[in-house]
VOGU-3710 file (C-alpha; in Angstrom, 3 decimals, decimal comma):
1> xxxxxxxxxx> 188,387/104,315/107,551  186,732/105,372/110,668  185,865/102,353/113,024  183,044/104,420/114,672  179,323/102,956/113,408  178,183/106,848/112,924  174,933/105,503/111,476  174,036/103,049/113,777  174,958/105,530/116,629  172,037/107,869/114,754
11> xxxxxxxxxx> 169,464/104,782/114,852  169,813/104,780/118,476  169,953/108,719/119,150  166,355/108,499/117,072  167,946/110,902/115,088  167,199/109,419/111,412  164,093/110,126/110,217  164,527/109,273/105,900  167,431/107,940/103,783  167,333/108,302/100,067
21> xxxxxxxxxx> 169,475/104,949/100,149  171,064/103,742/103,588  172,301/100,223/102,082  174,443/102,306/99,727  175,166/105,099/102,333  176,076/101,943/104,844  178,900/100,502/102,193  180,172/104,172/101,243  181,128/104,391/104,826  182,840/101,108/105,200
31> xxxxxxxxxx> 184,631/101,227/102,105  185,782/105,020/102,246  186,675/107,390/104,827  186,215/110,646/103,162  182,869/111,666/103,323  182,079/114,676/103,163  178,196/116,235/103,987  176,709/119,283/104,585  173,838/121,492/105,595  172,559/124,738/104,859
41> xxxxxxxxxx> 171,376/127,706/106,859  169,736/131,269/105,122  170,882/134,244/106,679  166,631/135,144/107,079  168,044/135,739/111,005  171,042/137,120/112,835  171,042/133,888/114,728  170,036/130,610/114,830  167,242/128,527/117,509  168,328/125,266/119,261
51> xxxxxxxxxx> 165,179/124,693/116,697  168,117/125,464/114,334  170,685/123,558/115,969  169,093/119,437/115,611  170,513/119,401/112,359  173,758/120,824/112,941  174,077/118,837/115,787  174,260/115,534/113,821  176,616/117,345/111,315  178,827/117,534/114,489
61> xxxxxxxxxx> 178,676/114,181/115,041  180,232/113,640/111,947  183,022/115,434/112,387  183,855/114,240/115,622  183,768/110,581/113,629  186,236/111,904/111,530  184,472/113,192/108,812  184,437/116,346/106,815  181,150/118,806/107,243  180,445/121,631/105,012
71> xxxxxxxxxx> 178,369/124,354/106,039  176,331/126,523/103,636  175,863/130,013/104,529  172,527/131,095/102,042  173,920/133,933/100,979  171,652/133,447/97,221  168,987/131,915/98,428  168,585/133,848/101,312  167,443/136,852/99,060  164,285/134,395/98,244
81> xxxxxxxxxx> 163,454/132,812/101,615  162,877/129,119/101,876  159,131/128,599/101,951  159,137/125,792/104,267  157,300/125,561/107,259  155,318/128,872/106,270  151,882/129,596/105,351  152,281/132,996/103,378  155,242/134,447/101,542  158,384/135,651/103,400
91> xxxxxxxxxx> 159,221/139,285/103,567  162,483/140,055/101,446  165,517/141,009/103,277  167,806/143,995/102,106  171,311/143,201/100,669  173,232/144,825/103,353  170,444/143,157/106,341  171,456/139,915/104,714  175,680/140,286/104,826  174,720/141,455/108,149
101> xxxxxxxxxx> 173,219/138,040/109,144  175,708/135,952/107,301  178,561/137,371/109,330  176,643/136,442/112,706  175,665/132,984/111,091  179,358/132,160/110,238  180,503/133,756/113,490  178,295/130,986/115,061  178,991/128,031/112,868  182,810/128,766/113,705
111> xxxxxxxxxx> 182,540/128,506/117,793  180,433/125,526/117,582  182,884/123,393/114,701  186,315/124,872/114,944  188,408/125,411/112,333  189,668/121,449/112,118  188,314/119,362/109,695  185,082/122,047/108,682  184,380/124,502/106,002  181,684/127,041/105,205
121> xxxxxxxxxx> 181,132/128,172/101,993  178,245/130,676/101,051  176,149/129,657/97,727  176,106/133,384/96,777  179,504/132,191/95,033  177,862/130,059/92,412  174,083/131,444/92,524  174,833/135,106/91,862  176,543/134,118/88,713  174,299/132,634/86,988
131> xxxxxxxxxx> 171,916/134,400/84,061  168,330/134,234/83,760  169,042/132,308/80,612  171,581/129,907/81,963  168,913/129,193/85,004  166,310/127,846/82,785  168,830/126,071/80,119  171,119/124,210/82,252  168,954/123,659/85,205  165,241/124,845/84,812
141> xxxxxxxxxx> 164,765/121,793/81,717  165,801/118,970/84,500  162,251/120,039/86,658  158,466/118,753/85,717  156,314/121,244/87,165  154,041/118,279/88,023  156,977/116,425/90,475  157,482/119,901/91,818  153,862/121,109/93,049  153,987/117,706/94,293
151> xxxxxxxxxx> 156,850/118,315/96,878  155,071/118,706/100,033  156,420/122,162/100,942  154,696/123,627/97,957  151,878/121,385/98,026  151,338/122,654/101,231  151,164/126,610/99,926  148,818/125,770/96,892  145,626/126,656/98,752  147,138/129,923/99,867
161> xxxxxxxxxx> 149,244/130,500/97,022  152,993/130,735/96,188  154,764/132,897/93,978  157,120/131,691/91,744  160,138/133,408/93,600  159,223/130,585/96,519  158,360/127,919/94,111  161,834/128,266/92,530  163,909/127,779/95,764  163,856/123,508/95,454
171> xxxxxxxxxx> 165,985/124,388/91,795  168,518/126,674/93,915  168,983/124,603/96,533  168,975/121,881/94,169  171,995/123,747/92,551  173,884/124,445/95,444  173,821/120,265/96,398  174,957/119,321/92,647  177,736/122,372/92,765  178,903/121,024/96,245
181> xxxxxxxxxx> 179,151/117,584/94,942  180,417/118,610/91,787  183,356/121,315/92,946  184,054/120,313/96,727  183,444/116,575/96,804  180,824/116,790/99,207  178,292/113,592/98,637  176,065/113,881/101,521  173,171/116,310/102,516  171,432/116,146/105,908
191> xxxxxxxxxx> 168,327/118,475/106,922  165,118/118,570/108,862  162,423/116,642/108,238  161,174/119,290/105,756  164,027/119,323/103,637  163,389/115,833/102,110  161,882/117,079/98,690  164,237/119,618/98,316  167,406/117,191/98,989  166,183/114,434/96,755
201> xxxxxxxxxx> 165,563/117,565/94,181  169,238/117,770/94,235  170,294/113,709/93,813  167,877/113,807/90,888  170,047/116,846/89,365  173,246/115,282/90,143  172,273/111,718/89,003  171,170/113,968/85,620  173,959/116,115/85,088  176,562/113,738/86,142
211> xxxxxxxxxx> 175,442/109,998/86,009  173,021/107,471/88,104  176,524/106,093/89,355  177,474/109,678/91,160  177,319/108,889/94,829  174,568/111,369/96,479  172,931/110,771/99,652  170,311/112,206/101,769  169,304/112,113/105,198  166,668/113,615/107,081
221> xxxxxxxxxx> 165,993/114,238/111,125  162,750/113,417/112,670  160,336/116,572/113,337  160,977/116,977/117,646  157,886/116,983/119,292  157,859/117,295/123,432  156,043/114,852/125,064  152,941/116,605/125,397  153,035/116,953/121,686  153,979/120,396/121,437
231> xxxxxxxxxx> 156,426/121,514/118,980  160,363/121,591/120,623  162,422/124,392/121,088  160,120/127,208/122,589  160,163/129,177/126,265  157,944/131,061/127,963  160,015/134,332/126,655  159,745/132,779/122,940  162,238/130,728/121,053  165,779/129,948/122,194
241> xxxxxxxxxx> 168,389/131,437/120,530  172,107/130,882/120,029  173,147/134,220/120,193  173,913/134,765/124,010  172,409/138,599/123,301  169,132/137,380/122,576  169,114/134,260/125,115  171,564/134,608/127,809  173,820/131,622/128,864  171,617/131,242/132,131
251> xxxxxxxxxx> 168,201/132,013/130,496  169,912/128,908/127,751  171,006/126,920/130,864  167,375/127,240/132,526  165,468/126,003/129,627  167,065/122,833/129,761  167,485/122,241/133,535  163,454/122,677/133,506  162,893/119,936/130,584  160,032/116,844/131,982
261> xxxxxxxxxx> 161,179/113,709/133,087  159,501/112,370/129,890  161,623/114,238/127,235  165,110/114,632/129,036  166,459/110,890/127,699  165,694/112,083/124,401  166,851/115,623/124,468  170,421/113,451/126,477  170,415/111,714/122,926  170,134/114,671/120,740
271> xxxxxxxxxx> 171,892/117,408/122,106  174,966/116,134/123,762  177,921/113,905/123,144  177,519/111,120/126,085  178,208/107,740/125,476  175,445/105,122/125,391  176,082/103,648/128,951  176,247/107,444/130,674  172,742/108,763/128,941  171,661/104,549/130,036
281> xxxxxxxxxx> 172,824/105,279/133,378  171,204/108,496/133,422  168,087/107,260/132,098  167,829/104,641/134,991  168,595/107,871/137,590  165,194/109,113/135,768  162,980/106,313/136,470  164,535/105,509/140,370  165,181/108,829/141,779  163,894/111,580/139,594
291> xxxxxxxxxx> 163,477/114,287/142,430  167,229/114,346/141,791  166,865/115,720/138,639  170,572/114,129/137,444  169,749/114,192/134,507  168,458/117,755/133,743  171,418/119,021/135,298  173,636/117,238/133,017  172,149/117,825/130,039  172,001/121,598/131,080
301> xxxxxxxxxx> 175,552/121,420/131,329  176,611/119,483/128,223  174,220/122,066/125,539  175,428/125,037/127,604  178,706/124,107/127,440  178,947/123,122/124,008  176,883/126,168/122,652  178,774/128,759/125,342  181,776/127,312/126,297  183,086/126,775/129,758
311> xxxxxxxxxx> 182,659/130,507/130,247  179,263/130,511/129,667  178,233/127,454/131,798  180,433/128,958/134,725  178,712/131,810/134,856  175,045/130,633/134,292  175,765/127,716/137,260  176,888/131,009/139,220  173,164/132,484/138,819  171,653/129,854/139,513
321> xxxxxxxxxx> 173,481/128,191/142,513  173,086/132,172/143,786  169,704/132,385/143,106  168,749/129,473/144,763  170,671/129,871/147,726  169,852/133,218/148,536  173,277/134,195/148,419  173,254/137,101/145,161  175,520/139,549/147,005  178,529/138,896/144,768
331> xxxxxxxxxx> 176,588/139,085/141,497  177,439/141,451/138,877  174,974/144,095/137,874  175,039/142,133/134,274  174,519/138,415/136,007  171,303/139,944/138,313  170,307/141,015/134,681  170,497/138,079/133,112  169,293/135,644/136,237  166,165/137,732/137,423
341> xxxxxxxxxx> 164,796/138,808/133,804  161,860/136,972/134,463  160,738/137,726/137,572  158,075/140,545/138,779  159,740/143,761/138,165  158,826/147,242/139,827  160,831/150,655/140,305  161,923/152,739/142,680  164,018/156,419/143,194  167,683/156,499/144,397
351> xxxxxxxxxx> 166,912/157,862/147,471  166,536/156,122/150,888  163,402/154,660/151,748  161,600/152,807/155,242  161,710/149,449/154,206  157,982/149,134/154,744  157,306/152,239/152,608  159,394/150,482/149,835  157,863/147,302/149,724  153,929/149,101/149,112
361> xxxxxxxxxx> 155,429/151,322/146,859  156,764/149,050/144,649  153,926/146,993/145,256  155,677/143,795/146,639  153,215/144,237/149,583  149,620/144,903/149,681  149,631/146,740/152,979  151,912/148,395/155,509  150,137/145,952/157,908  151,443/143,097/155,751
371> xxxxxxxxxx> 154,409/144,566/155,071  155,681/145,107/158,476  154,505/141,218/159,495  156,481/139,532/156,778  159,762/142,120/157,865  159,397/141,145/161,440  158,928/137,149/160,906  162,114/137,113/158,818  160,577/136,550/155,392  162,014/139,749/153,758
381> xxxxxxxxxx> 165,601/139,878/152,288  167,268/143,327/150,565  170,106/142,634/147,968  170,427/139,060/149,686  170,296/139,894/153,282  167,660/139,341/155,844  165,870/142,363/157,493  163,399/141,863/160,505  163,819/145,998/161,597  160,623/147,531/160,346
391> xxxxxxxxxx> 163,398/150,998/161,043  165,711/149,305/158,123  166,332/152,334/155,447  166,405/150,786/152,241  169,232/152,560/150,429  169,828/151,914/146,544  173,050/153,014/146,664  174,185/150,301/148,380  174,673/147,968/146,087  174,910/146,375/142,174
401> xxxxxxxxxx> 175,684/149,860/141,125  172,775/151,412/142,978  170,900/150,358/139,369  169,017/147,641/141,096  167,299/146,631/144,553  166,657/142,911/145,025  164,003/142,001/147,136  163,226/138,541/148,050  159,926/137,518/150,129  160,207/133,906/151,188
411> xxxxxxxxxx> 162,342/130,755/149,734  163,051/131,633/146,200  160,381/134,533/145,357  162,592/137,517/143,826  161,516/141,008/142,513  163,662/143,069/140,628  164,169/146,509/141,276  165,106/148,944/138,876  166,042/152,097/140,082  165,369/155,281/138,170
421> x> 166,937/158,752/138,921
//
């Protein structure tokens, strides 16, 4: 049996939100050490948000405790869409858009879990089976309508409207937590906040199908909120993704090296694997010398690690520890990419250019006047290098490629360059 309190660990990450019964859940894990829980992802994406990732996150926990997670790729009930969270009905993926997800998915799900101790199984195996017939004999007769428009993710749609394709999804998933418990010994289900009527959906059709004596638990996360009350897990640029094609490993790195002093404990609870007296000790850093910004930095380190792998975080600490020192000259075409994708962008030709020419042309100054001041007082810098010549030939070709010119006015302000044949 594991020694490790894994639910009282939770309690102080804040990361319980409900329990369908924790005094039962609480003896199942001091009498047994083979519990095994899961949590299921549709394929409605080609990757998943650190939105995405709270849950998963705790499912990791778990297995570092010793226990067994199972990971449910929606391969059946991804063709209907979980209505959750939306206002108006989702738009149906193709068959071949959906495989095409479920690979990245499970591509994910593998370099964040390993392959110790972890499964993923796709509920396509046991959904796609079944017959219209067989749906509303051995399953459909177990539902009241009644506790079902209840739920609050319908009750939530009835204004609106919701078809019956979305009101059905609470049976299938449902299904897939009795057919987990019934044919993998799996006797747990976690999920967001939003998943509580749909996991207690599936105790009820355990407990009916199998007997009130069948161990099945639930447990939900709390809904993250930032401190200004603002929903978690957004940029500037839009959501955060997993998928370092969407979000690179610096862009991922940035977000959370920029979090406020007033969410970073939190986030240091969540999202990494510290022990209670380093996220303490970093909490006190916050509160006596927060112009250090400890914290950030660590917790910037331990999600881009564990998302990216040391690779990832090398090379996004590269970017930035360039970009803020000045020093980008040993960049890669691909890292200025990824490290100055925010910042003002402009164009240019390949061929040579008076430096003062360049900077009105691509708009970086407002005037030759004010273009040859800031070159002569030292406040100019091409592709990392000071210029105070107002002769200095600007020369594309130079440098990353001659695909890019980096200009940088002052301390830290950088303008991209793209150059254009």
């Amino acid at each position: 049996m594991a020694n490790f309190d894994i639910l009282a660990d939770l309690k102080w990450r804040g990361a319980i939100n409900q329990q369908t019964d924790e005094a039962g859940l609480t003896k199942y894990l001091q009498d047994h050490d083979d519990l095994a829980l899961y949590c299921g992802t549709d394929p409605t994406g080609d990757s998943l948000h650190i939105g995405h990732l709270i849950p998963f996150m705790i499912l990791k926990r778990f297995q570092l405790a010793g226990y067994h997670p199972v990971i449910v790729i929606g391969g059946g009930t991804g063709t209907i869409g979980d209505p959750s969270g939306r206002k108006s009905e989702r738009v149906l993926l193709s068959a071949e858009k959906l495989h095409e997800n479920e690979l990245a998915l499970t591509k994910q799900m593998e370099k964040l879990f390993g392959t110790d101790n972890f499964e993923i199984v796709n509920n396509a195996e046991w959904l796609d089976k079944l017959s219209l017939i067989e749906f509303l004999r051995e399953y459909g007769k177990h539902f009241q309508v009644n506790n079902m428009i209840n739920k609050d993710v319908v009750a939530s749609r009835l204004e609106n409207g919701i078809s019956f394709t979305e009101f059905s999804y609470q049976i299938l998933q449902a299904i897939d937590f009795y057919q987990l418990n019934k044919n993998y010994g799996v006797q747990m289900q976690i999920g967001g906040s939003d998943q509580w009527g749909n996991i207690t959906a599936g105790i009820d059709l355990i407990h009916k199908l199998m007997g009130s004596d069948r161990q099945a638990f639930g447990l939900t996360i709390p809904l993250m909120l930032k401190a200004d009350g603002t929903k978690f897990g957004k940029s500037a640029g839009g959501a955060v993704w997993l998928d370092p094609e969407k979000t690179s490993p610096y862009e991922f790195y940035q977000f959370w090296i920029n979090q406020d002093d007033r969410d970073v404990v939190k986030y240091l609870k969540y999202f990494t694997f510290l022990s209670h007296d380093e996220i303490d000790d970093l909490a006190e850093q916050v509160k006596t010398e927060p112009w250090k910004r400890t914290a950030q930095k660590t917790l910037a380190r331990e999600v881009t690690k564990f998302v990216h792998g040391e690779a990832g975080l090398k090379e996004a600490e590269m970017i930035t520890d360039a970009l803020f020192s000045g020093d980008i000259k040993n960049l890669s075409v691909k890292q200025i990419k990824q490290g100055l994708k925010s910042a003002p962008a402009a164009e240019s030709t390949s061929q040579s250019k008076n430096i003062v020419d360049f900077l009105v042309d691509t708009k970086i100054e407002s005037s030759k006047r004010q273009a040859r001041e800031d070159v002569t007082n030292g406040a100019i810098y091409v592709n990392g290098d000071r210029e105070q010549s107002v002769n200095f030939e600007v020369d594309p070709s130079k440098a990353f490629d001659g695909k890019y010119v980096i200009i940088r006015k002052g301390k830290r302000k950088y303008t991209l360059v793209t150059i254009k044949d």
